[in-house]
N, C-alpha and C positions, 0 to 999 in steps of 0.2 A: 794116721798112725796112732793106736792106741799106746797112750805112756807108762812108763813104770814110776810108781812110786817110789819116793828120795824116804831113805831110813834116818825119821828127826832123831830118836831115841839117844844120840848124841845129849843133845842138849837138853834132854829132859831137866836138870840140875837149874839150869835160868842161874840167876847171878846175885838175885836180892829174893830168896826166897819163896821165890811165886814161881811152879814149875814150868817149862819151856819161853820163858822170858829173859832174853839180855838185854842188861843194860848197861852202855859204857861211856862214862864222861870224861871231858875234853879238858876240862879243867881249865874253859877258859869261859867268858858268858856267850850265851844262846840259848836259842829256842832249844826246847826238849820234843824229839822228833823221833817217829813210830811209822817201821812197814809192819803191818800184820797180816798174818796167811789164817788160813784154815777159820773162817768165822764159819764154813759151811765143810763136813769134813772129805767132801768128793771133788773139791775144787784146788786138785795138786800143784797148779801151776804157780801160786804164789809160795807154795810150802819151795819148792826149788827154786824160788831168786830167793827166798828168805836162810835157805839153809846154804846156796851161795855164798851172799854175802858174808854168814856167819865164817862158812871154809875159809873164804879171802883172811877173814882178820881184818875186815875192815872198821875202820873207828873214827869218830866224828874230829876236825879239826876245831870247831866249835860248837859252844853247847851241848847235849847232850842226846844220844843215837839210842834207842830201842828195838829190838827185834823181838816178833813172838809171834806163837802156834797157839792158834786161839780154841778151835773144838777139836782137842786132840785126843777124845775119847771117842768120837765120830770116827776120824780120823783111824784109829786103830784095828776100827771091824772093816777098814776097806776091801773089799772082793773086785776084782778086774772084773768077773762074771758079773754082778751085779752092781757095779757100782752107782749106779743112783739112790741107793737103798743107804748107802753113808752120809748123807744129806746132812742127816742128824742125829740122835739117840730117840731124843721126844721129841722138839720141835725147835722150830728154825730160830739158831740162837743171833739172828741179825734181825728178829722183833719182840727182842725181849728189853730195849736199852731206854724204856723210859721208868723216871723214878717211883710213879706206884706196882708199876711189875717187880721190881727188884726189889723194893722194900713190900712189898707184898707178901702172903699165906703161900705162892705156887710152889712145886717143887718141881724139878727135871734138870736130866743133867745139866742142861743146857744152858740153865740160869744158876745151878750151882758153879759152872764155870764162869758165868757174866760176871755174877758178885763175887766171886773170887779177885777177878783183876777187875773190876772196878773202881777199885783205888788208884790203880794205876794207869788206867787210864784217864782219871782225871788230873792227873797231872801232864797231860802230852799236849802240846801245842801243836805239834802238825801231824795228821794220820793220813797215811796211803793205807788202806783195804783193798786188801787183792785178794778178786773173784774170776772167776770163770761163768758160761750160759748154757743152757739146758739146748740150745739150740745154734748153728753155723749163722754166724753175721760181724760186720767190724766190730773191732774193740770199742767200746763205751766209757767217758768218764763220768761218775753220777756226780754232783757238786753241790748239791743240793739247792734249795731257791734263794739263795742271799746272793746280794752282788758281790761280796767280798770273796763268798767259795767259788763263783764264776770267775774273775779275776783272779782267787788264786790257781785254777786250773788252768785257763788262758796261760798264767807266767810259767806251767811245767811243760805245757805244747803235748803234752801226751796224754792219752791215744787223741788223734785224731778228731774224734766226735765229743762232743759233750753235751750230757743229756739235765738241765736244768727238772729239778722237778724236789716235792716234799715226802718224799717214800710212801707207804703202803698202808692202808687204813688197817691192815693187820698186826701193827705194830710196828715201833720206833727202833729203827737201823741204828748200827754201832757210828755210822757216821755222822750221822744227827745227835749224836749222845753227848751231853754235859757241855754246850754253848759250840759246840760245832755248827747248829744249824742257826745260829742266832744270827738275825742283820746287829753289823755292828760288835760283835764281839771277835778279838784279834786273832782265837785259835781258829784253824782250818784244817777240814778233811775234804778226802777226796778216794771215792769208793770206785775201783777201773773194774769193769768187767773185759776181760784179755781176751778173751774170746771164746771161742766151744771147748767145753771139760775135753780134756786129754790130747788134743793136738798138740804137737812142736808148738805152734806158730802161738798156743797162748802164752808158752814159760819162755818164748821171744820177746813179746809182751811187757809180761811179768818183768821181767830184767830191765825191759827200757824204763819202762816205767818207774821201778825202782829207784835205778840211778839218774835218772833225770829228776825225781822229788828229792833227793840229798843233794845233787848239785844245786836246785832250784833255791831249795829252803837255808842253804849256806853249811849246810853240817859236812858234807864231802864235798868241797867246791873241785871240778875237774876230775870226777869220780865218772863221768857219762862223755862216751867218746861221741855219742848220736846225739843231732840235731834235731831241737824239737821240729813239728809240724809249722809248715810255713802258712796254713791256712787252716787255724783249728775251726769246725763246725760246732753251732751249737742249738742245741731244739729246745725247744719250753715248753715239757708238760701239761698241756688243759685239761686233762681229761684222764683218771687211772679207771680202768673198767674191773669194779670187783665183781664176782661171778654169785649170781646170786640161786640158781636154778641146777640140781644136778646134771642136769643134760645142757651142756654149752658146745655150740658147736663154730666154728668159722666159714666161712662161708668160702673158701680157698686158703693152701698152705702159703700164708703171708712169711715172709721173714721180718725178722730186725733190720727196721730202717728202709723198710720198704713206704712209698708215697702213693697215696691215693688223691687223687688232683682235685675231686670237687665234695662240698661239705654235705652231708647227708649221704653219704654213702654207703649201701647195710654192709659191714667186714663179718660181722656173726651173730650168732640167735641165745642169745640167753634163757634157755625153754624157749617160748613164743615169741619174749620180748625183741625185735630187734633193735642191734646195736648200729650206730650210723657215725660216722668222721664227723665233728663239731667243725671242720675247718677245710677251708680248699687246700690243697697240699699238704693233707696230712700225714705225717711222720708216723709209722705205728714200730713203734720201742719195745721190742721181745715180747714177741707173743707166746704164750706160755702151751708148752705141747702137751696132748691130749693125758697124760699120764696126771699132770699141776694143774689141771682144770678141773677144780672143786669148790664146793660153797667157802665163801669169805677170803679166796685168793683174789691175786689180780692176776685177770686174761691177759693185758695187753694195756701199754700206757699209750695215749696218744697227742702226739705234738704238731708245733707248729715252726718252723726254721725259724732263726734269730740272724740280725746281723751283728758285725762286730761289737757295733756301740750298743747293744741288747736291743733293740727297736727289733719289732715280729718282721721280718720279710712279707 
């Protein structure tokens, strides 16, 4: 079932100046704690838990609670007809978050919106990024490769899976941004992709996910009436495959989270080059469809399971 988009235009106004941003404190101490939607402006399902919440009135019992619509210029040229074409304005503002890009010569909307609220979000202690995928597969938590962001995903139970891994040689994600992806440093993010753009089942997602990171992180305790996952999964990226040849092809339509059991396996052809699974049961992590297969993307990330106590399976 395709979804209709939630009108934010509400909250254009935000509350400290920076427009589509709330912020509301508890006026008592805690962590400062952030759901963000729309880092990519075709991916609805967090824009409606986040424009939710906002409906609810809901407000942090500790510390303090942020809400924000992060490419809401994307966002705006949305077409149901078309929408994968809202991705972005210029380019994808979830690999613009490291500090020579931003204090960088570039221009594009994209990163005028970054360094817009990049003040503010370096003040956030704990980020949920809610995303949607190009493609039908479980929902994903991305956590990046610290033990502390694996542990804090673990403590939310949600989604399900979680995908260990250091983002994209194309540039640095809003979740790795400013000591998030640091081992050892106390803030933590944690990027859920919900599932395929526009279904129900991702602003299902969206929602659990939501309220189980303010119950987790103590800012709405008793805010999630869902239990987390009794047996979260988690896989550890060896392998991101950046596409280096215009013509990439897969060798069959793999999904997310599909296993290929022995190591050396060819999954697709980079022009001639083939590409092969470094591992016996390997995990292959959204394979990117034929439309995102272009030079300096990544095709497909590929993993290896984890047990509880992080040891490879």
């Amino acid at each position: 079932m395709f979804l209709d988009t939630p009108d934010i235009t509400p909250y254009r106004a935000g509350t400290d100046g920076l427009a589509y941003v709330h912020t509301f404190h508890s006026g008592r101490p805690g962590p400062h704690v952030c759901i963000n939607a729309l880092t990519h402006g075709n991916e609805i399902c967090g824009a409606w838990a986040v424009a939710a919440l906002l409906d609810e009135g809901v407000r942090p019992t500790a510390g303090t609670l942020s809400l924000s619509f992060a490419n809401v210029e994307a966002f705006s040229r949305f077409d149901r007809n078309n929408p994968e074409a809202t991705r972005w304005v210029d380019e994808d503002m979830n690999r613009v978050w490291d500090e020579a890009t931003l204090d960088g010569p570039r221009q594009s909307q994209e990163l005028a919106r970054a360094r817009e609220m990049r003040a503010f979000f370096d003040t956030v202690d704990f980020l949920l990024d809610l995303h949607s995928m190009h493609t039908p597969g479980p929902a994903l938590g991305l956590c990046g490769a610290t033990a502390g962001g694996l542990d804090f995903a673990r403590r939310l139970g949600v989604p399900e899976y979680l995908v260990i891994d250091a983002g994209h040689s194309a540039g640095k994600r809003l979740r790795d941004y400013a000591g998030f992806g640091d081992e050892g440093n106390p803030r933590q993010a944690l990027l859920v992709e919900c599932g395929f753009h526009f279904e129900h089942a991702a602003v299902v997602m969206a929602h659990r996910a939501s309220r189980r990171f303010l119950d987790a992180t103590g800012a709405c305790p008793g805010l999630c009436a869902d239990a987390p996952f009794p047996d979260v999964k988690a896989v550890r990226i060896v392998d991101a495959v950046t596409i280096r040849h215009p013509e990439f092809l897969f060798t069959r339509d793999w999904e997310s989270m599909d296993s290929v059991p022995h190591a050396g396996t060819v999954i697709a052809y980079d022009g001639d080059t083939p590409v092969t699974t470094p591992c016996d049961d390997c995990v292959l992590v959204m394979p990117a469809p034929e439309r995102y297969r272009l030079p300096g993307m990544t095709a497909v990330r590929l993993g290896r399971r984890e047990h509880g106590d992080g040891a490879s399976a």
